[in-house]
TORVO-161647 format. One record per atom (N, C-alpha, C): residue in one letter; x, y, z. Coordinates in steps of 0.2 Angstrom, whole numbers, plus 5000, padded with zeros to 4 digits. Example, Ala and Ser with C-alpha at 12.3 -4.5 7.8 and 13.67 -1.06 7.14 Angstrom:
a506649725039;a506249785039;a506649845039;s506449895035;s506849955036;s506450005039;
***
This chain:
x488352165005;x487752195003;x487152185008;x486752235011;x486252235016;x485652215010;x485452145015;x484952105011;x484152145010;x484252205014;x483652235014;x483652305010;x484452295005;x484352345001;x483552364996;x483452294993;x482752284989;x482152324992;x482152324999;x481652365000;x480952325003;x480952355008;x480352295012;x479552305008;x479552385004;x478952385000;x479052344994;x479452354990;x479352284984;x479352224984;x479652204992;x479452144994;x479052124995;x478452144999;x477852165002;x477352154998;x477352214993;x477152224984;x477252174979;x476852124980;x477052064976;x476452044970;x476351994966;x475852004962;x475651934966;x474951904966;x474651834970;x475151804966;x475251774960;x475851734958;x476351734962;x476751764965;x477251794969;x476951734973;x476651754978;x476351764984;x476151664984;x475651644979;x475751584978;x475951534978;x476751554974;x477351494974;x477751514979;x477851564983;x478251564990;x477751524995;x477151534995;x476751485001;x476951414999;x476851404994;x476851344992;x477551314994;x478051364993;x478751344996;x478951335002;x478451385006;x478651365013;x478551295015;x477751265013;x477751215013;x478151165012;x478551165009;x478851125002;x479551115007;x479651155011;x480151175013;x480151145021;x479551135023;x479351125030;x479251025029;x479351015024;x479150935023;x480050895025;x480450965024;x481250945026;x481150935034;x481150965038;x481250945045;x480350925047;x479950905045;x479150875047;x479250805052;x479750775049;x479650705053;x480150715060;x480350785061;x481050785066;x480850755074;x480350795075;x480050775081;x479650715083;x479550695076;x478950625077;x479250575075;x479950575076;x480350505072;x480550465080;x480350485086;x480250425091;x479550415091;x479250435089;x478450425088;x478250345083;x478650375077;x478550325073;x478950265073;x479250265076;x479850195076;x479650155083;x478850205087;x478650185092;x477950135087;x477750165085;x477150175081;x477150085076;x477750095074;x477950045069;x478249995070;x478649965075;x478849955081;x479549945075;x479950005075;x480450005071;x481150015077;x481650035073;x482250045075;x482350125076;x482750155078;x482950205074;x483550225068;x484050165067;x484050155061;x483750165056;x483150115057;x482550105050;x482250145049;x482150215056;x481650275055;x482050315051;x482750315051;x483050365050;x483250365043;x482850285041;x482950285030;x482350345030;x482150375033;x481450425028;x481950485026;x482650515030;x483050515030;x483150515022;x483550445020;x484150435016;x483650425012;x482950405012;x482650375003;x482450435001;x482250505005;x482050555004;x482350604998;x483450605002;x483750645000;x484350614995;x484050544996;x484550514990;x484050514981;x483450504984;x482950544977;x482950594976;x483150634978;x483250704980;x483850734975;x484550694976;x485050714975;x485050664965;x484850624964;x484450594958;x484350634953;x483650664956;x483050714954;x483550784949;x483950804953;x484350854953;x484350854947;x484650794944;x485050784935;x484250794928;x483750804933;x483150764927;x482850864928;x482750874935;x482450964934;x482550994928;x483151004927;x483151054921;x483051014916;x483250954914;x482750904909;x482250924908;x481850924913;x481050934913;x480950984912;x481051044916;x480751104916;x480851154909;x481551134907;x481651164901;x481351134894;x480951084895;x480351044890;x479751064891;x479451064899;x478651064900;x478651134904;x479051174905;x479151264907;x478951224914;x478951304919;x479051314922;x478351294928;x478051314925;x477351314929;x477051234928;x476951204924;x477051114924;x477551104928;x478051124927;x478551064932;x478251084939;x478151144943;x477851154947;x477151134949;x476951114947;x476351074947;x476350994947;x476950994942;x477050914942;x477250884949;x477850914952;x478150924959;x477650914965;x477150964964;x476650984969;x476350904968;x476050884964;x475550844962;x475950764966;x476450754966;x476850694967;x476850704975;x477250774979;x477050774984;x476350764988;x475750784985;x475150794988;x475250694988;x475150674982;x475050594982;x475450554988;x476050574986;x476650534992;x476550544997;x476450605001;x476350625008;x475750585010;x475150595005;x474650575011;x474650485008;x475250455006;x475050405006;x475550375013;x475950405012;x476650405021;x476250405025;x475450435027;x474950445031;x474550385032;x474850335026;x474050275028;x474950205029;x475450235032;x476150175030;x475750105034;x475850045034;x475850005040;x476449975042;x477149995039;x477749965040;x478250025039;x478650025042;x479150075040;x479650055030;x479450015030;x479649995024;x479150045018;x478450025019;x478150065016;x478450165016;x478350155022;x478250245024;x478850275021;x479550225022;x480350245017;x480150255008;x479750215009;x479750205000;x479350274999;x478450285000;x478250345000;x478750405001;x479150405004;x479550475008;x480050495001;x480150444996;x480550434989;x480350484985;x479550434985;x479250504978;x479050554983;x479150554988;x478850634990;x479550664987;x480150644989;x480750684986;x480750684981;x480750634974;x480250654969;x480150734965;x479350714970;x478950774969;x479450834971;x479750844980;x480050904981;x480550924979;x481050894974;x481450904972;x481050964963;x480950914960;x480550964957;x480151024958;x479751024962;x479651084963;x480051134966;x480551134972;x480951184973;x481651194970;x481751164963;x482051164959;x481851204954;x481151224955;x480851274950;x480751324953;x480451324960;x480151374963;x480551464963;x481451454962;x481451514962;x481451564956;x481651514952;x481551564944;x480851574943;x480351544947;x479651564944;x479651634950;x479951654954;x479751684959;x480051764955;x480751744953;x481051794951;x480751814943;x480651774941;x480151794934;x479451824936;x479151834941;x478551864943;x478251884946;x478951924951;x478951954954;x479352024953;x478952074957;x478952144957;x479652164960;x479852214959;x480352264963;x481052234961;x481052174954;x482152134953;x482052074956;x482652064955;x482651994959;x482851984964;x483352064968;x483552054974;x482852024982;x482452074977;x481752064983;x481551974981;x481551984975;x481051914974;x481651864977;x482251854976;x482651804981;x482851814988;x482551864991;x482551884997;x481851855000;x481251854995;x480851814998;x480651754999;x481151724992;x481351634992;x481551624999;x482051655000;x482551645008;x482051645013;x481651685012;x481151695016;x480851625020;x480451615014;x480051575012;x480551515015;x481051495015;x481551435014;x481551425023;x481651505025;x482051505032;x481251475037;x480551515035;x480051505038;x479951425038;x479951375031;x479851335031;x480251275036;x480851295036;x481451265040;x480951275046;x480851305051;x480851335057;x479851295058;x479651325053;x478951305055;x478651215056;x479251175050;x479151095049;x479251075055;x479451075059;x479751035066;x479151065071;x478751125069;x478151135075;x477651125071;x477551115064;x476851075063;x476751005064;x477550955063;x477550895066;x477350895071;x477550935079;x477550905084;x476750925087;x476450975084;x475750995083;x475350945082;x475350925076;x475050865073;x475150795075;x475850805076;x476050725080;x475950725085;x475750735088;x475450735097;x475050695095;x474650705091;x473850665091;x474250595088;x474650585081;x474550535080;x475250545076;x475450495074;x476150505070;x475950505063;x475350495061;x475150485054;x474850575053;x474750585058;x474350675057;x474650725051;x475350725053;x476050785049;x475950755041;x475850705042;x475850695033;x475350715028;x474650705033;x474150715030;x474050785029;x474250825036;x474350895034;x474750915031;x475150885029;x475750915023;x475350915016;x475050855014;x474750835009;x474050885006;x473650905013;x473150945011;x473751035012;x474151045013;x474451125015;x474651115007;x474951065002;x475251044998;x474751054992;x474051024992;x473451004988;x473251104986;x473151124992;x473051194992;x473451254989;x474051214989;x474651264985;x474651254977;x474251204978;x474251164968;x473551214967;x472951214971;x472651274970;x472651324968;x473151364972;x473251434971;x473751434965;x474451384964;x474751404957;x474251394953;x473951354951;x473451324945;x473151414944;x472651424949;x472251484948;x472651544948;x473251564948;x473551624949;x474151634946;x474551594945;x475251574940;x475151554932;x475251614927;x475251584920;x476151564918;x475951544913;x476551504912;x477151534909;x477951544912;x478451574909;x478651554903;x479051604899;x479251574893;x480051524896;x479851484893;x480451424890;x481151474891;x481451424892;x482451444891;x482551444886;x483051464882;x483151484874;x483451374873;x483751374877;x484051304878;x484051244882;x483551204880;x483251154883;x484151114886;x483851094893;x484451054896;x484650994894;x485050964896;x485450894894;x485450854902;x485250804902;x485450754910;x486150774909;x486650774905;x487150764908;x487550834910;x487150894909;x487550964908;x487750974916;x487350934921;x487650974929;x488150934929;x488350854927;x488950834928;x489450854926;x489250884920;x489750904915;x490250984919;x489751014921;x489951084923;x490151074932;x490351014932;x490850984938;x491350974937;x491550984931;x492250994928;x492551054928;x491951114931;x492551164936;x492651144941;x493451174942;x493651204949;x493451194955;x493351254953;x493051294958;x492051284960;x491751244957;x491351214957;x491351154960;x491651104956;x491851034962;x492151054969;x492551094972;x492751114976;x492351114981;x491751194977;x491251184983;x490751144983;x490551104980;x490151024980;x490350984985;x490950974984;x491650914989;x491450964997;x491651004997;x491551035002;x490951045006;x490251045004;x489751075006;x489450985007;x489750945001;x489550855007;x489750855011;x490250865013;x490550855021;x490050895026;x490150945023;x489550995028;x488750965028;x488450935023;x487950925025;x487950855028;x488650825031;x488450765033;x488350795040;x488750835040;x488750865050;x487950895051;x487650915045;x486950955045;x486450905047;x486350865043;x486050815043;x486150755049;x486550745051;x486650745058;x486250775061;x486350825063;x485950855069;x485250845067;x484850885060;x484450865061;x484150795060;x484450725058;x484050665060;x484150625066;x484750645067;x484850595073;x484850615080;x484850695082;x485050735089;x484150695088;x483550705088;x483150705090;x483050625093;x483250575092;x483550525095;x483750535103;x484350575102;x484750595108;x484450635112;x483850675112;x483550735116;x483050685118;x482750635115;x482050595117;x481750645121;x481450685118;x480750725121;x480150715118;x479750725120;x478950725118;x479050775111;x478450745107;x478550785100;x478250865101;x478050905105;x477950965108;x478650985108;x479050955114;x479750995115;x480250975110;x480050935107;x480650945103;x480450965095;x479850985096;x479751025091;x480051095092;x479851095097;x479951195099;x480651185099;x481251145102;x481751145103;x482251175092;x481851125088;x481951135082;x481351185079;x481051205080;x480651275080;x481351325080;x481551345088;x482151375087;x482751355084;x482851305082;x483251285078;x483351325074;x482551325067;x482551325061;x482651435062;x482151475069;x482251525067;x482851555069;x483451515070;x483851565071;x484551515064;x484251475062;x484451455051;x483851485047;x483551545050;x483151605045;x483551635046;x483651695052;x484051745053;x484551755050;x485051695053;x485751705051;x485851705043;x485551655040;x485351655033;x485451695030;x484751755031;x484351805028;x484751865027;x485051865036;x485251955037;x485951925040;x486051895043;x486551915047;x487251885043;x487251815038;x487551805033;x487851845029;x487351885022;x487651935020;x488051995024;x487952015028;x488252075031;x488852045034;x489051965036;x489651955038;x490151945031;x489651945027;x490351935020;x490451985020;x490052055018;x490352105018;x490952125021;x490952105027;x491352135031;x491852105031;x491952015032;x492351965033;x492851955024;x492251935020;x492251895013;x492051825013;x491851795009;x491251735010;x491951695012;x492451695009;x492651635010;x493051615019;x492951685022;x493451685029;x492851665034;x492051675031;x491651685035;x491551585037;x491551585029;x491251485029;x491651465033;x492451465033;x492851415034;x492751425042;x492751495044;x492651505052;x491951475057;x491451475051;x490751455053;x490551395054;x490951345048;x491251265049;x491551235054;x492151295056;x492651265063;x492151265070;x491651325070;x491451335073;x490651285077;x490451265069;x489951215066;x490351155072;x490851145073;x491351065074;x491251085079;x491451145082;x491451125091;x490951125093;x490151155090;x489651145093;x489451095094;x489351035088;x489050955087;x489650925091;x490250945093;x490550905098;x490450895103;x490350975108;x490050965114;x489250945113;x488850965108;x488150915109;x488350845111;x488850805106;x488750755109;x489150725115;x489550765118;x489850755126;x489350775131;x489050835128;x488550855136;x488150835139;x487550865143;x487250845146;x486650855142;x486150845143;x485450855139;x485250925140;x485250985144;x485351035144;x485851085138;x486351055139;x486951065135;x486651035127;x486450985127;x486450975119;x485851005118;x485251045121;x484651075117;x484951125114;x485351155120;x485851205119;x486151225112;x486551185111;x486751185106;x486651145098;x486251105098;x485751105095;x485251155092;x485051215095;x484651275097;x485151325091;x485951335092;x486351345093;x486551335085;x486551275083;x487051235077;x486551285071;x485751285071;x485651295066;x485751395065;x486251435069;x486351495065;x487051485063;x487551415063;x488051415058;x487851395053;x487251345052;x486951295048;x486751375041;x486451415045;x486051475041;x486551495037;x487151515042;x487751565038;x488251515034;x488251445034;x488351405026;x488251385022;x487251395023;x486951385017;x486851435012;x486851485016;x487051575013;x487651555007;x488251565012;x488751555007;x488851525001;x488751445004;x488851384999;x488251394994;x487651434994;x487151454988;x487751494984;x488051554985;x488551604982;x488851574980;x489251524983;x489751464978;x489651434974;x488951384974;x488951374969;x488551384963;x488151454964;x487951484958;x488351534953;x488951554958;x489451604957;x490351604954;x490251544956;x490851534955;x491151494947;x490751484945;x491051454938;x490551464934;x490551504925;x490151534921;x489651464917;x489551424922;x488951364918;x488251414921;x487851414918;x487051444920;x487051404925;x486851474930;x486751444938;x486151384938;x485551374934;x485451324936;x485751254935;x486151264928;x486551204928;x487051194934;x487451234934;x487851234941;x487651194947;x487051234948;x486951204955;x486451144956;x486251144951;x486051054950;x486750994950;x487151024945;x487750964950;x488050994955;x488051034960;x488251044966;x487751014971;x487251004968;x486650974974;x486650894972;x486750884966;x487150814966;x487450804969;x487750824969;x488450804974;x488250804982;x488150864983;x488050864992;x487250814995;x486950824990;x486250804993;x486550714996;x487050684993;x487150604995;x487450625002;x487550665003;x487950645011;x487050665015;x486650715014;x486150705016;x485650645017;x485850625011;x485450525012;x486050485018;x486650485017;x487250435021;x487050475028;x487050545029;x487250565038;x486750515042;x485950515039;x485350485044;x485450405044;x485850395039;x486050305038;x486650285043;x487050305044;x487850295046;x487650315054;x487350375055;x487250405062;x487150345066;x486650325066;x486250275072;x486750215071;x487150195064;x487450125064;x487950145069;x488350205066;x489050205072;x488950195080;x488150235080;x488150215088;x488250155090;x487850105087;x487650045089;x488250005086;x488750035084;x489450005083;x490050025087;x489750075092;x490150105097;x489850135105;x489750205103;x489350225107;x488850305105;x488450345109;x488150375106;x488350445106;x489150435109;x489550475106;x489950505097;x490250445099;x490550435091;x490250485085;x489350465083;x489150485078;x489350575079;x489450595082;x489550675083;x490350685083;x490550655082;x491250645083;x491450645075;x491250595073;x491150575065;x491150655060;x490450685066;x489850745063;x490450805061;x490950815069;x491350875068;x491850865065;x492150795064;x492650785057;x492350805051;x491850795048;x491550805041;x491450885041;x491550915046;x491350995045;x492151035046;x492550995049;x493151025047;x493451005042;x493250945038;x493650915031;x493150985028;x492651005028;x492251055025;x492651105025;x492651135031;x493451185031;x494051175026;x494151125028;x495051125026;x495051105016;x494451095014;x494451115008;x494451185005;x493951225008;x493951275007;x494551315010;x494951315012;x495551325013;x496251315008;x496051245004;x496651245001;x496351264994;x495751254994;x495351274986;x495251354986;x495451374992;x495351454991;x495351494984;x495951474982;x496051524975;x495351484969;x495151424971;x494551414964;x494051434967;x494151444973;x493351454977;x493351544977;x493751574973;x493651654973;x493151664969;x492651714969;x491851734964;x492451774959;x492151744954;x492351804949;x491951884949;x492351934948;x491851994949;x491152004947;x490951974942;x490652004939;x489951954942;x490151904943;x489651884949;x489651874955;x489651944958;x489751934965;x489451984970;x488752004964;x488252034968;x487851974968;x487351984975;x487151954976;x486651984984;x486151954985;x485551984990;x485251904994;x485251895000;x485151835003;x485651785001;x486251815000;x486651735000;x486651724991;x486151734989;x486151724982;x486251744974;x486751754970;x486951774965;x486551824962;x486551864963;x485951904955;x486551974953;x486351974946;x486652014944;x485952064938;x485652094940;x484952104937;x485052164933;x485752214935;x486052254930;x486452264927;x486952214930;x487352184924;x487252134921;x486852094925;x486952024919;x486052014917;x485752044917;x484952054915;x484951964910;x485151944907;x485051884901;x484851814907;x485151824912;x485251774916;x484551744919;x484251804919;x483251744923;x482851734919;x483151744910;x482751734905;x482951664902;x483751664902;x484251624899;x484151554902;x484151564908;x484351514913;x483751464916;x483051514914;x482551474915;x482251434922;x482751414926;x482451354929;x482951384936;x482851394941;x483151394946;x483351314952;x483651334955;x483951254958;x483751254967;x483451234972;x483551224978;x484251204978;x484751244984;x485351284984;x485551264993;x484851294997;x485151305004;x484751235008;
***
């Protein structure tokens, strides 16, 4: 399905609520890659390791991967628009407190509850986008992606912007771009009604008792330990000034919009999700290999490069695991992002130790294993990893079924950060 069946005017045509909580998301989203270019900065700044910088890394994504089991907790108690505010509110705190660190001990702990905060909120942000939004769900998820891909692409050139001056700068600007977002939902966003059924901490574990669910979980860890590689530890290996290697993952992030947004959907069409992943995996593996043999032309390169397979995985694996087994996709995908978000805490942790256990080769060698064992899951879990029909409309990579299954953005209440 052409992601721009929705229609660029319903997309466009949004209500300030709309408009609100994707700002707010960009940001929210831009807090993921913010430290990429300022991470020799601060480990200059703090007189750290890169080891030690790259806990901001694993304390971020391993509260993160936590968070996951308590969202629908929360947000199916104190609705939608609380938890979004409560989210916002932890971020603005914990950012500008990473702003004032004096030890990298400090600034790992604050980077905790900013994840915290970020996990709540973009665990919410899409069910309130789609609940508020004009023209179906296909535009309002089309603008989530939006919002997702801008954010991805714009975090590594507000860091390098603001980190020129100082490596404390990006946080504080996260915190005020963050504060401002708590603004505009506060004044523009009323409250959605509640889910008919409040969630259980244990309901995303439970519904890892599919198949075809654990499959794509097991799968999509391996793959984000190769993801998370690239971006926490290539900036290490590029060692350029926070300008160039902001820009360098600038183009990173817009060509993990594009491929994402438009160019994803349209290869499943033609391919099928499953022929597209395994291929963009194998593919994933030779890129992060030659990164780490080549020359420093050769790794911007491909670095540059990595983030349009990155686009067209996290397309997929959102379709996977909102699609593939009948638990309410927010249950579902809160224990798929259980699952995967630990290899996002382990890749930034293990990367630098393997160097300095080996060489600064190895950790990319590690990288394009973990993205072939991604493959060769999806290859043998084929038949549990097939969508069932009836969930197999979908518009940016991501599930909706607005005419046949209309119950689902009432029911389900709470949406889950996916890509």
């Amino acid at each position: 399905m052409d992601p721009f069946d929705a229609g660029t005017g319903s997309l466009l045509r949004q209500p300030k609520a709309v408009w609100a909580t994707a700002g707010a998301s960009v940001v929210a989203f831009m807090g993921i890659g913010l430290v990429d270019p300022i991470l020799p900065s601060i480990a200059q700044g703090l007189h750290a390791t890169a080891g030690q910088v790259s806990l901001l890394f694993t304390s971020y994504f391993l509260i993160t991967a936590v968070a996951m089991l308590l969202t629908g907790f929360v947000s199916s108690r104190i609705g939608g628009r609380r938890t979004l505010l409560l989210g916002l509110a932890f971020v603005v705190v914990f950012a500008g407190l990473a702003g004032t660190s004096g030890s990298v001990g400090q600034l790992v702990g604050y980077r905790a509850g900013w994840g915290l905060g970020n996990a709540l909120f973009v665990s919410t942000a899409l069910a309130v986008i789609v609940g508020a939004a004009a023209g179906g769900s296909a535009a309002a998820i089309l603008l989530y992606e939006s919002a997702l891909g801008l954010g991805m692409a714009c975090g590594p050139l507000l860091g390098a912007v603001l980190g020129n001056v100082s490596w404390r700068y990006p946080f504080f600007g996260t915190a005020t771009l963050m504060a401002i977002g708590f603004l505009c939902i506060t004044a523009f966003l009323k409250e959605q009604p509640k889910p008919a059924r409040k969630t259980s901490v244990l309901d995303p574990l439970k519904a890892l008792g599919h198949g075809g669910l654990a499959s794509a979980a097991v799968s999509a860890f391996f793959y984000n330990y190769t993801f998370f590689t690239v971006l926490a530890f290539t900036p290490f290996v590029l060692d350029m000034t926070p300008y160039r290697s902001g820009a360098v993952f600038f183009a990173w992030g817009v060509l993990l919009a594009v491929f994402s947004v438009i160019v994803a959907p349209r290869m499943q069409t033609r391919f099928g999700s499953l022929k597209v992943l395994g291929g963009s995996l194998v593919l994933l593996a030779a890129d992060v290999l030659v990164l780490g043999y080549g020359d420093h032309t050769t790794a911007v390169v491909c670095t540059v490069l990595s983030g349009a397979f990155i686009g067209v995985n996290n397309t997929v694996y959102t379709e996977l695991a909102l699609g593939v087994s009948d638990a309410p996709r927010p249950v579902a995908s809160a224990g798929y992002n259980f699952v995967r978000w630990f290899a996002a805490a382990a890749a930034p942790y293990f990367a630098p130790r393997i160097e300095e256990w080996t060489d600064i080769h190895v950790p990319f060698v590690v990288a394009a294993v973990t993205a072939v064992l991604g493959a060769l899951v999806v290859l043998v879990r084929r038949r549990a990893l097939t969508l069932p029909h009836s969930r197999l409309h979908s518009s940016g990579g991501i599930p909706v079924a607005a005419e046949q299954e209309p119950r689902h953005a009432a029911e389900d209440g709470v949406g889950t950060f996916t890509n």
